[in-house]
C-alpha positions as CSV (number, residue, x, y, z in Angstrom):
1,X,0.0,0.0,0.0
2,X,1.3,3.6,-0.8
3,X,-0.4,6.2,1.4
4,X,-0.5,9.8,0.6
5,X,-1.0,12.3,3.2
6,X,-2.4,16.2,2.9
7,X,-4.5,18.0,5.2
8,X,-4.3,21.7,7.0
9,X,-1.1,23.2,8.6
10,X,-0.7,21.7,11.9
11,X,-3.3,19.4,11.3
12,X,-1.5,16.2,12.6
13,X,0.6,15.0,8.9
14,X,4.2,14.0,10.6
15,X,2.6,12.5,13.5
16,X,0.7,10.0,11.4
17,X,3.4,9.5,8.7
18,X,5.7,8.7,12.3
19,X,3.0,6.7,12.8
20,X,2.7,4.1,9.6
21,X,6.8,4.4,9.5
22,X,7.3,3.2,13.4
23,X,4.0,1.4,14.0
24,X,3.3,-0.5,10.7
25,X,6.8,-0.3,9.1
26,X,6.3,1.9,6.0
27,X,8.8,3.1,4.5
28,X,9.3,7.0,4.1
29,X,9.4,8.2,0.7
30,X,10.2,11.7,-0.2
31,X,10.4,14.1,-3.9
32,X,14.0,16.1,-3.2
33,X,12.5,18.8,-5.2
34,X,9.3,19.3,-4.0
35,X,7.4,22.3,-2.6
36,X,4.2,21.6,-0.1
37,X,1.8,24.0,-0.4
38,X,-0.7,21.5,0.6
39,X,0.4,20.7,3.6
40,X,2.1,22.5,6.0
41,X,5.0,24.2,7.2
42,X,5.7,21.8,10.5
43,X,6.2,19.2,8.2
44,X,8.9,21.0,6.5
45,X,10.3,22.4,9.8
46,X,10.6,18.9,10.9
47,X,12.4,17.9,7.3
48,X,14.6,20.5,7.8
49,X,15.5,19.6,11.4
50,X,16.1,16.2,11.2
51,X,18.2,16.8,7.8
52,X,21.4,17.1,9.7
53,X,20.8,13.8,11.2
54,X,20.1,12.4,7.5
55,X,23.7,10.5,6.2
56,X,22.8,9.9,2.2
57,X,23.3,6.8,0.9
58,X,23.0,6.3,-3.3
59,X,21.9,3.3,-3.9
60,X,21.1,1.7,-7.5
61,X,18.5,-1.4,-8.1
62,X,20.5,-4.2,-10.8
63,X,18.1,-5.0,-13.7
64,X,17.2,-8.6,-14.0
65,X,18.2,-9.5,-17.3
66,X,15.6,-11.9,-18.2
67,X,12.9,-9.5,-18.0
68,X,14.6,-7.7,-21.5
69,X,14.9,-4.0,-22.0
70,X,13.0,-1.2,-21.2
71,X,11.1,-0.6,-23.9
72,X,9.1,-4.0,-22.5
73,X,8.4,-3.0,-19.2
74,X,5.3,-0.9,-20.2
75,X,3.1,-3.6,-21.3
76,X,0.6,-4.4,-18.4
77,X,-2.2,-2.0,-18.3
78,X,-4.0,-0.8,-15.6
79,X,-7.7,-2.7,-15.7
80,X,-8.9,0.8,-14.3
81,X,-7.7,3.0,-16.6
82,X,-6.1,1.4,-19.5
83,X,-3.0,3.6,-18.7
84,X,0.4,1.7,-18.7
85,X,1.7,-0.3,-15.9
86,X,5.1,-0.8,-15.2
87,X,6.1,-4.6,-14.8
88,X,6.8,-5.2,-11.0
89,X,11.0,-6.3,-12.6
90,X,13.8,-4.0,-10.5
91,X,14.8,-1.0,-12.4
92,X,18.2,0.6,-12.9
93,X,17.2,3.8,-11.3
94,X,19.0,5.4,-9.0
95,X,17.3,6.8,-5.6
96,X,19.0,8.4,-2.5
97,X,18.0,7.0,0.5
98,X,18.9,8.9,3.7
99,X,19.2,6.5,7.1
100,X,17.6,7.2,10.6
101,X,18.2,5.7,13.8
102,X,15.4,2.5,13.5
103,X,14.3,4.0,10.2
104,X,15.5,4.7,6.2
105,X,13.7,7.1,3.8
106,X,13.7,6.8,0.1
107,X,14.6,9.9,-2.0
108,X,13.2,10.4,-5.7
109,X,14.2,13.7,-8.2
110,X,10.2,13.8,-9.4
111,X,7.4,12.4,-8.9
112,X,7.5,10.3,-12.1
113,X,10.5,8.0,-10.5
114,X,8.1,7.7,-7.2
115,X,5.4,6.4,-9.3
116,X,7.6,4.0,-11.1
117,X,9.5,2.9,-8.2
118,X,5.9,2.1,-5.9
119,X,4.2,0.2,-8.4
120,X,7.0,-2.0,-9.2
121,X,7.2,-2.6,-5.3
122,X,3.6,-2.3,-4.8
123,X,3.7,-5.1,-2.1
124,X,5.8,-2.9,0.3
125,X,3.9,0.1,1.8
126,X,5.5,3.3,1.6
127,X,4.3,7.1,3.0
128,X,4.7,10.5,1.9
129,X,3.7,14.0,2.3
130,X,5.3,15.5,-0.9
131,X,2.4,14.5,-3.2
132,X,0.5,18.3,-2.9
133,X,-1.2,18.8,-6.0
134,X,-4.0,17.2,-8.0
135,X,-1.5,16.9,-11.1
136,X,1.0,15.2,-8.5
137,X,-2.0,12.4,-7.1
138,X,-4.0,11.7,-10.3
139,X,-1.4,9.3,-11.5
140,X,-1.5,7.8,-8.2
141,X,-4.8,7.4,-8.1
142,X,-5.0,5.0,-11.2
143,X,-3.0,2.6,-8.9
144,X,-5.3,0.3,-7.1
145,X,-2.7,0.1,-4.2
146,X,-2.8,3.9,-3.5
147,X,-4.1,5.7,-0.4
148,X,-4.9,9.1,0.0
149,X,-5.4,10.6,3.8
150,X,-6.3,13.6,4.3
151,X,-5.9,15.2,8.0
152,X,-7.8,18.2,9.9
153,X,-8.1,19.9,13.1
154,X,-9.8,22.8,14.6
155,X,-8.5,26.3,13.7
156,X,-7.3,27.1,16.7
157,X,-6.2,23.8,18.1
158,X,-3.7,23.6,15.2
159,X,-2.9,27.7,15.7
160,X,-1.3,26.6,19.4
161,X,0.3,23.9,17.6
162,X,2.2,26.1,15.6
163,X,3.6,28.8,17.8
164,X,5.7,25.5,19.6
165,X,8.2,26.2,16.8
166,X,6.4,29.3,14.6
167,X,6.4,33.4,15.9
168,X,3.0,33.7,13.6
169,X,-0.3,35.8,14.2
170,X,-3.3,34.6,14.3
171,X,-4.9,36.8,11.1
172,X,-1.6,35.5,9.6
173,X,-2.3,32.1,10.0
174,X,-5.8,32.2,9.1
175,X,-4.6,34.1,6.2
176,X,-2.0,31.3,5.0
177,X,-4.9,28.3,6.2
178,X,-7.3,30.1,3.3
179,X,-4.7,29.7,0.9
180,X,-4.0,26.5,2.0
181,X,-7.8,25.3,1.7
182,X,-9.5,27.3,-0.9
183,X,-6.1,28.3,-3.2
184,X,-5.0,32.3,-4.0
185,X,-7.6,34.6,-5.5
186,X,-7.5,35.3,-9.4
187,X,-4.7,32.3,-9.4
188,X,-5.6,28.9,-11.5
189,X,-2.5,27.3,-10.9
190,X,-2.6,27.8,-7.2
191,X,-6.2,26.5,-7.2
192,X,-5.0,23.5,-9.0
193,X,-2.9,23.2,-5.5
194,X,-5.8,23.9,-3.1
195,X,-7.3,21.2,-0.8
196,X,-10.6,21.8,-2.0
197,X,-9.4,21.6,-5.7
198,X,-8.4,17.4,-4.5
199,X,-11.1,16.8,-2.1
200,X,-12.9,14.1,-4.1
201,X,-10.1,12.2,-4.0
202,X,-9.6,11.5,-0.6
203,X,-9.7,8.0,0.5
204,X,-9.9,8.6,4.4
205,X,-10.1,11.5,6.3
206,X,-8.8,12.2,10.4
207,X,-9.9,14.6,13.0
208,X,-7.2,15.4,14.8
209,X,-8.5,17.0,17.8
210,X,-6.6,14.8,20.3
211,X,-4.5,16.3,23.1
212,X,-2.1,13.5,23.0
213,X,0.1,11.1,20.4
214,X,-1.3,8.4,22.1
215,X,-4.8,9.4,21.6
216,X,-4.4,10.2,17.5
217,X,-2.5,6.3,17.7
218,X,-5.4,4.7,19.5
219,X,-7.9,5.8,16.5
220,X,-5.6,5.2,14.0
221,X,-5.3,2.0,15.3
222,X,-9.0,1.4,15.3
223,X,-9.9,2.5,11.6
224,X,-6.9,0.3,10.7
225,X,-5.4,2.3,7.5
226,X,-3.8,-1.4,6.3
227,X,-7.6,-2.5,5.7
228,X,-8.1,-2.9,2.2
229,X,-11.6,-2.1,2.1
230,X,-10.3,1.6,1.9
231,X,-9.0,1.3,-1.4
232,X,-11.2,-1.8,-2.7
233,X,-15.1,-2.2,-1.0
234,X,-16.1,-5.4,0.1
235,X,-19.1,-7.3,-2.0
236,X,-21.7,-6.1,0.1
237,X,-20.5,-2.0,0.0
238,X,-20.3,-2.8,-3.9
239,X,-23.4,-4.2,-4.5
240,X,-25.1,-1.7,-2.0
241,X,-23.3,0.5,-4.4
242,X,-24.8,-0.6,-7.5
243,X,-28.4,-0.8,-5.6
244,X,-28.2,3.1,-4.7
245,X,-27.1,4.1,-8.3
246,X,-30.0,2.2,-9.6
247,X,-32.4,3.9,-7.2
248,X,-31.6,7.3,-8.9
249,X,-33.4,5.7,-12.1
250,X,-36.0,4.7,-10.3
251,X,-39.6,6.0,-11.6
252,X,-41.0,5.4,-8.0
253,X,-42.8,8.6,-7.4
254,X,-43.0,7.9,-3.3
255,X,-39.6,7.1,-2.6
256,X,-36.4,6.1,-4.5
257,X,-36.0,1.8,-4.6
258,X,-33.5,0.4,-6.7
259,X,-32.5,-3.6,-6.4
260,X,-29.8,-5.7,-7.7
261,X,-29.8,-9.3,-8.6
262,X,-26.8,-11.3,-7.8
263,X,-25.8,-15.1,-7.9
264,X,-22.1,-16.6,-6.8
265,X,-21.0,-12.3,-6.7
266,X,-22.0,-11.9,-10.1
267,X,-24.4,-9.4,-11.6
268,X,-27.7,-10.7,-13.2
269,X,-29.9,-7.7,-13.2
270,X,-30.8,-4.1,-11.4
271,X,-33.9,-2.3,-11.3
């Protein structure tokens, strides 16, 4: 599984990446180049404070020879959306991967390499909070593994958070939270980057309004982000689905009812 995080500044991001990575042994990855705007600026306070720490390490992944060249690995399609799918064979890229105490984190020059490198390792989960735009997460989305989280927290809850390590206002940080939600005025581009502008996407959404770690762990722990019913409903949530679709045809002029026929999880009729 591959999780993406976003949410509001202060809203929780790093403490649920720390989370996955120490908890349920994801792996970091992170886009050397990248610039959050939809996210916020204690995760990049924290990046930046634990870079001196970082010792870089380049690493390269040997091709297996008996998968052929490159021009082969682009044959599987995705039964989504027919877009191609790169074989699950190492690559010859080379990534940077920076070593913790107890921990490693994978570094990629674009977003492009991330997206190759997760989908031929789709079996090992992996976190970010570089993927900030809706250009950035629609490839991502295509991939049945992929998870996108999105985190929140009252105004002023997350406002206390950030004076810890931030000399900020108040009207300043509601100033930079509007961009942060709703994108600049008279800017499409910075829409484009908005948390509105990627809110259908979302997979899962947190609350953060805990006082402690240990209470954000304990409800983390009960919606169980490792369930794959986030990213792939079980036969009952699809064919109540399908039943609720159909009910918006319905000519019922008392009340919407829509029904679907099934035999062995197949599809005979709706109505």
């Amino acid at each position: 599984m591959f999780v993406a995080i976003v949410g509001t500044r202060c809203s929780g991001k790093s403490s649920i990446e720390d989370y996955l990575v120490t908890s349920k042994g994801f792996t970091c990855v992170r886009i050397i180049h990248s610039e959050s705007t939809v996210g916020g600026y204690e995760e990049n306070f924290e990046v930046s404070r634990n870079a001196s720490s970082l010792s870089p390490l380049s690493i390269t992944i040997p091709r297996n020879s008996k998968h052929g060249n490159g021009d082969n690995i682009s044959k599987h399609l995705s039964f989504l959306s027919m877009s191609p799918l790169p074989s699950p064979a190492p690559t010859t890229e080379t990534e940077t991967t920076f070593r913790r105490p107890n921990q490693q984190t994978l570094c990629f020059s674009n977003h492009a390499q991330l997206l190759k490198y997760v989908t031929a390792n789709w079996r090992t989960h992996f976190v970010t909070t570089d993927l900030n735009t809706r250009e950035l997460i629609e490839p991502f989305v295509r991939r049945p593994f992929f998870l996108l989280l999105r985190s929140d927290a009252p105004l002023l809850s997350r406002y206390d958070r950030s004076r810890r390590f931030l000399n900020i206002s108040l009207e300043d940080f509601i100033e930079d939270d509007d961009r942060t939600v709703f994108g600049r005025a008279r800017s499409s581009s910075s829409t484009s980057s908005s948390l509105q502008n990627i809110d259908d996407l979302v997979n899962v959404r947190v609350v953060n309004t805990f006082s402690s770690l240990q209470g954000l762990h304990l409800y983390l722990d009960g919606i169980d982000l490792l369930d794959p019913e986030h990213v792939r409903p079980s036969w009952d949530a699809y064919f109540m689905t399908l039943a609720s679709l159909a009910s918006r045809r319905s000519n019922c002029m008392k009340r919407r009812v829509g029904a679907v026929l099934v035999r062995e999880n197949r599809v005979l009729a709706t109505g």
